[in-house]
ROFI-735252 format. One record per residue (C-alpha): residue number from 1; residue in one letter; x, y, z. Coordinates in nm, 2 decimals. Layout:
BEGIN
+-----+------+--------+--------+--------+
!  nr ! rest !      u !      v !      w !
+-----+------+--------+--------+--------+
! NUM !    A !      X !      Y !      Z !
...
+-----+------+--------+--------+--------+
//
This chain:
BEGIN
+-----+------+--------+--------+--------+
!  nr ! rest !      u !      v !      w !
+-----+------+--------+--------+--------+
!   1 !    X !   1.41 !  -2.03 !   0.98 !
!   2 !    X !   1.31 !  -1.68 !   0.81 !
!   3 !    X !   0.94 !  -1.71 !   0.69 !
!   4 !    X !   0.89 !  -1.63 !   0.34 !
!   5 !    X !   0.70 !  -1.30 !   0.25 !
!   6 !    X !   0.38 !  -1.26 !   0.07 !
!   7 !    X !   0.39 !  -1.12 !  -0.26 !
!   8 !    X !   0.22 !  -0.84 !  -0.25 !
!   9 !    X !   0.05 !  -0.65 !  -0.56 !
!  10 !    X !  -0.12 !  -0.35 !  -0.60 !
!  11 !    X !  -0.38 !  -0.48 !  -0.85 !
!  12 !    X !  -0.62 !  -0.74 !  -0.65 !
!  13 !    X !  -0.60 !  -1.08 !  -0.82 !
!  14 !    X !  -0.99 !  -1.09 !  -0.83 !
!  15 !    X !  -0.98 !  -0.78 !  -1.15 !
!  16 !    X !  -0.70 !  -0.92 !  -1.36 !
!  17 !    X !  -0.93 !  -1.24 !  -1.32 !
!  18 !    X !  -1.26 !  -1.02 !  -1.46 !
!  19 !    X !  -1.02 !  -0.89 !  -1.71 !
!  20 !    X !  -0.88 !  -1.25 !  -1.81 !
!  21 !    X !  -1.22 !  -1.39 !  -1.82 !
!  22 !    X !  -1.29 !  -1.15 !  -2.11 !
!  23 !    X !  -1.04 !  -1.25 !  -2.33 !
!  24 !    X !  -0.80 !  -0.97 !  -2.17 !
!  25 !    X !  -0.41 !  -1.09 !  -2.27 !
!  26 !    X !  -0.23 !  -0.84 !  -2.09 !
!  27 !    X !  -0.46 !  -0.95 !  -1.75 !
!  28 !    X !  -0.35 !  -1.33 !  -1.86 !
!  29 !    X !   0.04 !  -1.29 !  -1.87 !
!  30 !    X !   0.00 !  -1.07 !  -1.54 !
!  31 !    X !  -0.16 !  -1.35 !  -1.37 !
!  32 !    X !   0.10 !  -1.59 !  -1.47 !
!  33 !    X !   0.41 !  -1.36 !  -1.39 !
!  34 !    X !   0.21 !  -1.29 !  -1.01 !
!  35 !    X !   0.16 !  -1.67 !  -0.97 !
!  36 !    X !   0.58 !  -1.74 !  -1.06 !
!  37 !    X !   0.68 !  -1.44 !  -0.79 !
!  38 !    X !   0.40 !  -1.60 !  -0.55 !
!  39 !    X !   0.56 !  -1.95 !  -0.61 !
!  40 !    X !   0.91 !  -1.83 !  -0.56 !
!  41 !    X !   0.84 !  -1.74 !  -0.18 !
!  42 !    X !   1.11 !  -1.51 !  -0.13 !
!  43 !    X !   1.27 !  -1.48 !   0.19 !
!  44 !    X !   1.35 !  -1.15 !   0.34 !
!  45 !    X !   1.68 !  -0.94 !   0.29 !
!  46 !    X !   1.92 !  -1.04 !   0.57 !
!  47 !    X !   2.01 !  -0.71 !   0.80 !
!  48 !    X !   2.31 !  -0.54 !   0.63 !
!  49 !    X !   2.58 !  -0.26 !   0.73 !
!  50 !    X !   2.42 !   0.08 !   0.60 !
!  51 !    X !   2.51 !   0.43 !   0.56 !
!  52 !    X !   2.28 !   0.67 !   0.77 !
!  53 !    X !   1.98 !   0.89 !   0.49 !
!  54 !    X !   1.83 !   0.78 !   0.22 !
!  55 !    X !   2.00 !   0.60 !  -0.09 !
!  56 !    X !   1.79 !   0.47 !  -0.42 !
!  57 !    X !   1.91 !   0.26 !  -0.69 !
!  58 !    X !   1.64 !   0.26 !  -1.00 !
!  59 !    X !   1.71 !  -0.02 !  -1.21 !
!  60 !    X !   1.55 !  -0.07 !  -1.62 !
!  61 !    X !   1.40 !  -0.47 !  -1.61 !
!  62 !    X !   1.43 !  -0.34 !  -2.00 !
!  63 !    X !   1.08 !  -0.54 !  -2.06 !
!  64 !    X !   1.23 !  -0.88 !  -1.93 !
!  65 !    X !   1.20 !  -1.06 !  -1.66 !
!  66 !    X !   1.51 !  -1.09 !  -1.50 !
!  67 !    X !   1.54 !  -0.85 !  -1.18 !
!  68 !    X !   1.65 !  -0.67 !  -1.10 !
!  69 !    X !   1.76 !  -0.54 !  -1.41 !
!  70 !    X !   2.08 !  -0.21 !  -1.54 !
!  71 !    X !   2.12 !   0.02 !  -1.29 !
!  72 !    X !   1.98 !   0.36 !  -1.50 !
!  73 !    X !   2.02 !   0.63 !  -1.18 !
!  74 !    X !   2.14 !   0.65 !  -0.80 !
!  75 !    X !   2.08 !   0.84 !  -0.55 !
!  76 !    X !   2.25 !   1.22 !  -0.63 !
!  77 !    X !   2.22 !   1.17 !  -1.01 !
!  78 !    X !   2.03 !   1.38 !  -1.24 !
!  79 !    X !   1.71 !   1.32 !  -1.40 !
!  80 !    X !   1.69 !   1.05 !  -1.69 !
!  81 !    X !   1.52 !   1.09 !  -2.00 !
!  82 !    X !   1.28 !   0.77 !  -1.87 !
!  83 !    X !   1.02 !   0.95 !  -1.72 !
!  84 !    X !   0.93 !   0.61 !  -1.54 !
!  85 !    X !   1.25 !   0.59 !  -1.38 !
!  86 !    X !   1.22 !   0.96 !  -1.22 !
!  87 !    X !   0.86 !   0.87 !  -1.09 !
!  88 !    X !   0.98 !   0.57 !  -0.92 !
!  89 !    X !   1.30 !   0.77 !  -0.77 !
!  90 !    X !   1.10 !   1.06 !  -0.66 !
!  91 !    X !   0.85 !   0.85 !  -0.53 !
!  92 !    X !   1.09 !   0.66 !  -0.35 !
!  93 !    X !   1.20 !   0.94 !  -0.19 !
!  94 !    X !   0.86 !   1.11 !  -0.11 !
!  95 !    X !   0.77 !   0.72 !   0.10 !
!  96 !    X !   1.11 !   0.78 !   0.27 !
!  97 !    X !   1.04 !   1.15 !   0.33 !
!  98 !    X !   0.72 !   1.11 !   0.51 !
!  99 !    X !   0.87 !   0.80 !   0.72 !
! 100 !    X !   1.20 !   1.00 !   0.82 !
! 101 !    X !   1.03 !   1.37 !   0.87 !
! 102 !    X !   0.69 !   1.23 !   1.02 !
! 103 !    X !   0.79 !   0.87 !   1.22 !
! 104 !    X !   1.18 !   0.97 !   1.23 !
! 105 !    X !   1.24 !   0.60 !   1.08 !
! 106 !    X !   1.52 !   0.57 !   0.88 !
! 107 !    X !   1.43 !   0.38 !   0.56 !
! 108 !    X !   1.13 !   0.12 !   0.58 !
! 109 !    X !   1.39 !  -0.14 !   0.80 !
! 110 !    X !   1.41 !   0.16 !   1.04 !
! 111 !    X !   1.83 !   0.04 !   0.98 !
! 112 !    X !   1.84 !   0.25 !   0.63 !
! 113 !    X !   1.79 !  -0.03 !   0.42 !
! 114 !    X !   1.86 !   0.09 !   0.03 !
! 115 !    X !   1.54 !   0.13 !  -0.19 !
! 116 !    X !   1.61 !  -0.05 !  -0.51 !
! 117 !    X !   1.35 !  -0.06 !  -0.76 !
! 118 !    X !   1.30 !  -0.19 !  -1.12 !
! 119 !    X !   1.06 !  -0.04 !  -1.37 !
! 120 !    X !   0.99 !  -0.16 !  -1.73 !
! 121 !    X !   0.90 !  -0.51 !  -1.62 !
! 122 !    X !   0.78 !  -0.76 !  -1.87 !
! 123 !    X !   0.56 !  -0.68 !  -2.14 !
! 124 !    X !   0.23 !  -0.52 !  -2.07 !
! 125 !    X !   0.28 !  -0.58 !  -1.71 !
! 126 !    X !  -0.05 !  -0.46 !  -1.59 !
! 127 !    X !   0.07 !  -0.43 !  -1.20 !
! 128 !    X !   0.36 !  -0.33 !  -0.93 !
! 129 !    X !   0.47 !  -0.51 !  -0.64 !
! 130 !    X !   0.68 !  -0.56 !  -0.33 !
! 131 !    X !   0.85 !  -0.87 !  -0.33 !
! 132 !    X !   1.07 !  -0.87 !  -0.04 !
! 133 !    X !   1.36 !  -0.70 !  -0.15 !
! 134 !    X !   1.24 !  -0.42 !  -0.42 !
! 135 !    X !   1.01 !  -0.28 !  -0.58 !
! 136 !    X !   0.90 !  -0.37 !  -0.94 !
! 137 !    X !   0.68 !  -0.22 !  -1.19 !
! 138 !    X !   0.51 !  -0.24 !  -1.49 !
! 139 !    X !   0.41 !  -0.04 !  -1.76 !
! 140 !    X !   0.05 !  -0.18 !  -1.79 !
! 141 !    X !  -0.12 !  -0.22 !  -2.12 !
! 142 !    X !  -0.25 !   0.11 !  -2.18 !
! 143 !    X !  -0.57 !   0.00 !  -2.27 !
! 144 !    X !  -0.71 !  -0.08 !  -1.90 !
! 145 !    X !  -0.39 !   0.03 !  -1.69 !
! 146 !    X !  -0.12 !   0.29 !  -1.73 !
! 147 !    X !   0.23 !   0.30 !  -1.60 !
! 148 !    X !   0.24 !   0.18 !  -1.24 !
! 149 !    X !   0.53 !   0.43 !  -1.16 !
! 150 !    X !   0.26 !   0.78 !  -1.19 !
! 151 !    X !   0.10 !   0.71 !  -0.90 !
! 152 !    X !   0.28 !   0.81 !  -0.60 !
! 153 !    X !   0.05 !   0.65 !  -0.33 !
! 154 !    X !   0.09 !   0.31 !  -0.53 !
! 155 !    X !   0.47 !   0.34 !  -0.43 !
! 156 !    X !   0.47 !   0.47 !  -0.09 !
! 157 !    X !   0.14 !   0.16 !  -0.02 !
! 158 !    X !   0.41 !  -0.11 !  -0.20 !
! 159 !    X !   0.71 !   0.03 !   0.04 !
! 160 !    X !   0.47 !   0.02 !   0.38 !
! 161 !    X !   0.43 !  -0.35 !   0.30 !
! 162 !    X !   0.84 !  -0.32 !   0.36 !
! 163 !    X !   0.77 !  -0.12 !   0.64 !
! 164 !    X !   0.49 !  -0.40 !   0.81 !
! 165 !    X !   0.73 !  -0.69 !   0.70 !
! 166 !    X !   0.96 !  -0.54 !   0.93 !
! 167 !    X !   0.73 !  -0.45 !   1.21 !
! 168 !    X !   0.42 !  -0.63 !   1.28 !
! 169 !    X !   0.46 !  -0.87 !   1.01 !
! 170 !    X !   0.05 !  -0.95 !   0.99 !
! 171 !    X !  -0.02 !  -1.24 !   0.82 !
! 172 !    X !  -0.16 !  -1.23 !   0.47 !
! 173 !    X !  -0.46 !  -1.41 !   0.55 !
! 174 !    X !  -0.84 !  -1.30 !   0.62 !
! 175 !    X !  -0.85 !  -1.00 !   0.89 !
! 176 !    X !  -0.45 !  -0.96 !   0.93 !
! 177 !    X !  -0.40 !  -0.98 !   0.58 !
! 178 !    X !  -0.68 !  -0.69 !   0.56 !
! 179 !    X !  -0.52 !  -0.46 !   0.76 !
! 180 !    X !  -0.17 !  -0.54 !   0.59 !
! 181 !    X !  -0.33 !  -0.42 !   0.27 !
! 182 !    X !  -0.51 !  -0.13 !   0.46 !
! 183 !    X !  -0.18 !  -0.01 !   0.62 !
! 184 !    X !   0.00 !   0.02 !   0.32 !
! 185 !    X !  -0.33 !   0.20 !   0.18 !
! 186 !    X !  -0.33 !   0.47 !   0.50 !
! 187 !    X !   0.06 !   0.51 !   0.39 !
! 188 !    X !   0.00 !   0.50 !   0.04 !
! 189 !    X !  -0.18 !   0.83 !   0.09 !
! 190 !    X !  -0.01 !   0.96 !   0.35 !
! 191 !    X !   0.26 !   0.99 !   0.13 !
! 192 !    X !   0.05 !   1.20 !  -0.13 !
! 193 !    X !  -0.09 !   1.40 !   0.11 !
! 194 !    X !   0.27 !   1.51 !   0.26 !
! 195 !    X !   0.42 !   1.56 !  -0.06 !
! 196 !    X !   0.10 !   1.78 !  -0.14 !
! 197 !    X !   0.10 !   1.92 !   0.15 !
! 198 !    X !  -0.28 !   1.89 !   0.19 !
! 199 !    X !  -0.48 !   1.86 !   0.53 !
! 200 !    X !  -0.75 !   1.55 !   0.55 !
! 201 !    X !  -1.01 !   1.80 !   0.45 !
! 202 !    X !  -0.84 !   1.86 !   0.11 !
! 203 !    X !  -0.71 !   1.49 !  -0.05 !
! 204 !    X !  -0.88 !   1.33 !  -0.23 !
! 205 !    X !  -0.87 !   0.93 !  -0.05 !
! 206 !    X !  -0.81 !   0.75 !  -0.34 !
! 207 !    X !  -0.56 !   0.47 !  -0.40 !
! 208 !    X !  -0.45 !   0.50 !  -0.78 !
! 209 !    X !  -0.64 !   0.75 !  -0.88 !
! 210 !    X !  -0.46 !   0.83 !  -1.27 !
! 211 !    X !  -0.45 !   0.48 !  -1.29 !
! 212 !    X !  -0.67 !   0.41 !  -1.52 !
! 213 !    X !  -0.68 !   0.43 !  -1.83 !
! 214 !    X !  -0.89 !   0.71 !  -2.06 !
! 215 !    X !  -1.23 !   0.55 !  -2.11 !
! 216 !    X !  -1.20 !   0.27 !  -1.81 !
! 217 !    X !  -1.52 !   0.39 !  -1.62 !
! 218 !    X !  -1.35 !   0.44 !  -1.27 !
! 219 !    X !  -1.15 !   0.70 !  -1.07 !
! 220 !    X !  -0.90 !   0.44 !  -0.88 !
! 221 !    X !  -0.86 !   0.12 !  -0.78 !
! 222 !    X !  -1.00 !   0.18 !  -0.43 !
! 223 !    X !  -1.17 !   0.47 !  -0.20 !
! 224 !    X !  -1.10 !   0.50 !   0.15 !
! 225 !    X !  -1.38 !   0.77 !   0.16 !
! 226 !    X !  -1.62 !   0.53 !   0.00 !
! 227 !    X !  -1.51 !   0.18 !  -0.01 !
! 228 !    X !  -1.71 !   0.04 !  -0.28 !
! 229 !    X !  -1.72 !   0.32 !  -0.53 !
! 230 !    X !  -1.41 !   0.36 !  -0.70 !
! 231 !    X !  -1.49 !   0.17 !  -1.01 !
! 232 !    X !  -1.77 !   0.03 !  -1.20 !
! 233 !    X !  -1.68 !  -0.11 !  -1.58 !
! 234 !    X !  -1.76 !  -0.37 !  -1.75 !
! 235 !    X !  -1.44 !  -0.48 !  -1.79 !
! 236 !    X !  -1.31 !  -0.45 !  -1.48 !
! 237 !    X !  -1.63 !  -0.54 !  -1.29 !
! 238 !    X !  -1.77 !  -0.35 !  -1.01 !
! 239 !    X !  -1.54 !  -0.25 !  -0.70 !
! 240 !    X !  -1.65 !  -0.50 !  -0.41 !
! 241 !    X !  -1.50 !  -0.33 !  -0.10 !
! 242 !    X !  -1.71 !  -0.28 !   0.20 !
! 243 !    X !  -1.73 !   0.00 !   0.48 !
! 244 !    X !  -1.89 !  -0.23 !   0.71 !
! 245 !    X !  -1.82 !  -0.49 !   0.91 !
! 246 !    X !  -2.21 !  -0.60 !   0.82 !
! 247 !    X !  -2.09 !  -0.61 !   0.46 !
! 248 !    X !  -1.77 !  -0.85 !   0.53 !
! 249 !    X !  -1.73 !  -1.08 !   0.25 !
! 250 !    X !  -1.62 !  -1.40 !   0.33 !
! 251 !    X !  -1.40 !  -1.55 !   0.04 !
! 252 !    X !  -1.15 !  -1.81 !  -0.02 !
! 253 !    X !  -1.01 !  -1.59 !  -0.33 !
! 254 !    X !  -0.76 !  -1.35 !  -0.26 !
! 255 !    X !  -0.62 !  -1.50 !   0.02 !
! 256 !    X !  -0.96 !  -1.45 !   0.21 !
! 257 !    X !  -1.03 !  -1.16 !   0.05 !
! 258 !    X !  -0.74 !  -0.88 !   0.19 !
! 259 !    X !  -0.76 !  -0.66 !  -0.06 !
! 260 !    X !  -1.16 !  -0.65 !  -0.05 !
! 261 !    X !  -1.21 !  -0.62 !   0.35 !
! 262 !    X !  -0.91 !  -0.39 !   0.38 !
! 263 !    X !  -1.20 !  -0.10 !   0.29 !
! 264 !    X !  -1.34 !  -0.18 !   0.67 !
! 265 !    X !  -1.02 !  -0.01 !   0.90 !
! 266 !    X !  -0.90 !   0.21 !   0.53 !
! 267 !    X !  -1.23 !   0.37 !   0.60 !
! 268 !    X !  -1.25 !   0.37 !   0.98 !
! 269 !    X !  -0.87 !   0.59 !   0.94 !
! 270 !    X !  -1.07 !   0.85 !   0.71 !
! 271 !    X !  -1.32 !   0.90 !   0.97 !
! 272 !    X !  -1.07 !   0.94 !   1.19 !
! 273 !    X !  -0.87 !   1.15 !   0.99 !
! 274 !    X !  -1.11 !   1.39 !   0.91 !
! 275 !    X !  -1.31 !   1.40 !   1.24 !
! 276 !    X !  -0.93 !   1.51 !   1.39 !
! 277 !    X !  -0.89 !   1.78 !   1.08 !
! 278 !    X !  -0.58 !   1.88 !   1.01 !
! 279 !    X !  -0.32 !   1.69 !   0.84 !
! 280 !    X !  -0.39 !   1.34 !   0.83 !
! 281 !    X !  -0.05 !   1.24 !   0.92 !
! 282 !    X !   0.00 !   1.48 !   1.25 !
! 283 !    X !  -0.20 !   1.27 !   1.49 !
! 284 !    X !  -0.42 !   0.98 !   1.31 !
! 285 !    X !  -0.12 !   0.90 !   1.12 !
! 286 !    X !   0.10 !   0.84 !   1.42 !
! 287 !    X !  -0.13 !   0.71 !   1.57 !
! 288 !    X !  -0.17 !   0.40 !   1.33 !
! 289 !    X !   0.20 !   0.38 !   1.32 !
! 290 !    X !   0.27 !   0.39 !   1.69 !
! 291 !    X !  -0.02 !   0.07 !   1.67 !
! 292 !    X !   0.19 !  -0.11 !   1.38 !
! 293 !    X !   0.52 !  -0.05 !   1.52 !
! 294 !    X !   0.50 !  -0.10 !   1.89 !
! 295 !    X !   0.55 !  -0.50 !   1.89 !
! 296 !    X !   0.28 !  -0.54 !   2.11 !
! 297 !    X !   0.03 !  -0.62 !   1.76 !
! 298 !    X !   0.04 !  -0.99 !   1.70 !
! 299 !    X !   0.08 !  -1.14 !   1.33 !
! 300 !    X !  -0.26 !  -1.26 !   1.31 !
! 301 !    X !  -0.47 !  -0.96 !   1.49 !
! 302 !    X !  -0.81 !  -0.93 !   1.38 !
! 303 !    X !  -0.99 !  -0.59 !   1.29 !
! 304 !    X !  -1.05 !  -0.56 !   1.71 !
! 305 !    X !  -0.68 !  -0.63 !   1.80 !
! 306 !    X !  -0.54 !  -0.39 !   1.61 !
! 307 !    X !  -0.87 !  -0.16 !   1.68 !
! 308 !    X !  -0.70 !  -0.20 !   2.03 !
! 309 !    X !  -0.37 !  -0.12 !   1.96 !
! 310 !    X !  -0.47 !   0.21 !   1.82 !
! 311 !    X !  -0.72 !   0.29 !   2.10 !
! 312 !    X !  -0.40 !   0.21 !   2.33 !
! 313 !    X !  -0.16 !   0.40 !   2.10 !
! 314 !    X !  -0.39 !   0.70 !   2.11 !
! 315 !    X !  -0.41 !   0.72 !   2.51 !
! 316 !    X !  -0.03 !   0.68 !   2.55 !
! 317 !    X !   0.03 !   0.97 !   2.28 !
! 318 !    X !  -0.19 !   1.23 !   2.40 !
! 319 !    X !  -0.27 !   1.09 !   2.75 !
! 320 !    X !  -0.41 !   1.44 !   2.83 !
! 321 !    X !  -0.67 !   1.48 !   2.54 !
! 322 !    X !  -0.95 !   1.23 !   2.60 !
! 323 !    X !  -1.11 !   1.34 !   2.31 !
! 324 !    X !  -0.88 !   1.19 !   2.05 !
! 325 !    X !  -0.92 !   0.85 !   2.20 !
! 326 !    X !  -1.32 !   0.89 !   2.18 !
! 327 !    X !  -1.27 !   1.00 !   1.84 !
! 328 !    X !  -1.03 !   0.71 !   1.76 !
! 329 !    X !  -1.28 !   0.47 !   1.94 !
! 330 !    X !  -1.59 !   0.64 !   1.76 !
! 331 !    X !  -1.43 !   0.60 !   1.42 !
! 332 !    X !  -1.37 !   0.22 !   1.44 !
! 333 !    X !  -1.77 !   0.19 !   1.59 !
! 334 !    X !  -1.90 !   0.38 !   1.27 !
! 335 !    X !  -1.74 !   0.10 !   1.06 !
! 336 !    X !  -1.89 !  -0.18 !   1.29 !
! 337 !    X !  -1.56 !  -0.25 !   1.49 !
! 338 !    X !  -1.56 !  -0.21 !   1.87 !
! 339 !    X !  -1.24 !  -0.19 !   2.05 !
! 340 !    X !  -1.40 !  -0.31 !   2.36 !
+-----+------+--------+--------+--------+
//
């Protein structure tokens, strides 16, 4: 039997609760569309026949709920007048850019699965998630949110939840869930960095930065540079994320909290990242991928497991540069992890 995949949002369910708690009705019908999708549990696609390079399908949900929704552009066609359907299409193809040109995968499935997504979801629609198959987006409510489409990070973090459902397949739980959240984060801007061509030194760390809406008092919904400070309104509350392992917060909400302690290894691949210079994606980035795709990663690995794996992926990359398996080792310690 196929296990059913997580539904997996961009928007942690902990700020459209601040936001419902305050009389927010956008944050209230989100909720209730994100509990239906949870309740669904979708299984994943079954492998299917594919033709080699990428190939996109952007389909308009046309406010409903129905996905996936009228095909509005393929893969070849021009531009639409929809500006949300060319940011999810380009996006699209900037998450399958970096994974073909960087990782030489060959669509998140590594077996060129298509990338279908739908945009114009419901009404007010304040998120964007992977469920399995595709990806969906809303428009958000344009008092608290924007369109979940402008943000390329958001798209390439929602596809590497593809890309982990296919490889290590952490649980969405406590730790594993964590680093299933900070995976698609490291991607997520990965994906902006390569398509902006910008070295470590130069991006900006930020996961849905533009975002937010004008007057929301916030630069993102999370910082991999420092966890902890990409918002603070009263609205949306104060962004909880630690950098720490002393700072863990144990939770029952949010499935243990994976989109809070994801800001623990998110932060320990920054210091990495910039302590190796460059671009982010040369050597820290492969090495987090050779760690996530390897098969040696169980489901359920804590932050030291896959600390490990990374430790282990770094020696067998560059098995003549000791220093990039200190630095690798040294990152995870400045966050409180020890690989052992």
């Amino acid at each position: 039997m196929t296990a059913a995949v997580p539904l997996c949002t961009i928007v942690p369910p902990y700020v459209l609760d601040h936001l419902a708690e305050a009389g927010h009705e956008p944050a209230v019908h989100s909720l209730a569309l994100d509990a239906a999708h949870r309740a669904a549990r979708l299984s994943p696609p079954p492998p299917v026949a594919a033709a080699p390079g990428l190939d996109r399908r952007i389909y308009d949900a046309g406010h409903g709920q129905r996905l996936p929704g009228r095909s509005v552009r393929t893969e070849g066609h021009g531009a639409s007048s929809d500006g949300s359907v060319n940011h999810a299409y380009d996006g699209l193809g900037a998450t399958f850019a970096l994974y073909a040109d960087v990782f030489g995968r060959h669509s998140i499935d590594d077996r060129n699965l298509r990338l279908d997504a739908s945009v114009h979801y419901g009404r007010n629609y304040d998120n964007a998630f992977w469920n399995g198959h595709q990806m969906v987006f809303g428009d958000g409510d344009n008092v608290v949110f924007g369109d979940f489409t402008a943000c390329i990070d958001v798209i390439g973090h929602e596809l590497t939840h593809g890309v982990t459902q296919f490889t290590a397949g952490l649980d969405y739980q406590d730790q594993p869930g964590a680093l299933n959240e900070s995976v698609s984060d490291v991607f997520g801007s990965l994906v902006k960095q390569y398509s902006l061509h910008q070295g470590a030194a130069d991006a900006d760390w930020l996961i849905g930065a533009g975002l937010l809406a004008p007057g929301v008092q916030g630069v993102a919904l999370r910082s991999m540079k420092a966890p902890g400070t990409a918002y603070d309104d009263p609205r949306l509350g104060k962004d909880p994320q630690p950098a720490h392992m002393r700072d863990y917060v144990h939770t029952s909400q949010d499935n243990g909290g994976v989109h809070i302690n994801s800001g623990i290894p998110n932060h320990a691949f920054y210091l990495l990242a910039t302590a190796l210079g460059g671009s982010a994606w040369e050597r820290a980035g492969r090495i987090w991928y050779d760690a996530l795709t390897g098969r040696t990663l169980p489901a359920d690995a804590d932050f030291t497991a896959f600390a490990r794996a990374t430790v282990a992926a770094a020696k067998a990359r560059y098995p003549d540069d000791r220093s990039v398996v200190d630095t690798v080792t040294a990152s995870w310690a400045q966050v409180g992890v020890s690989p052992g």
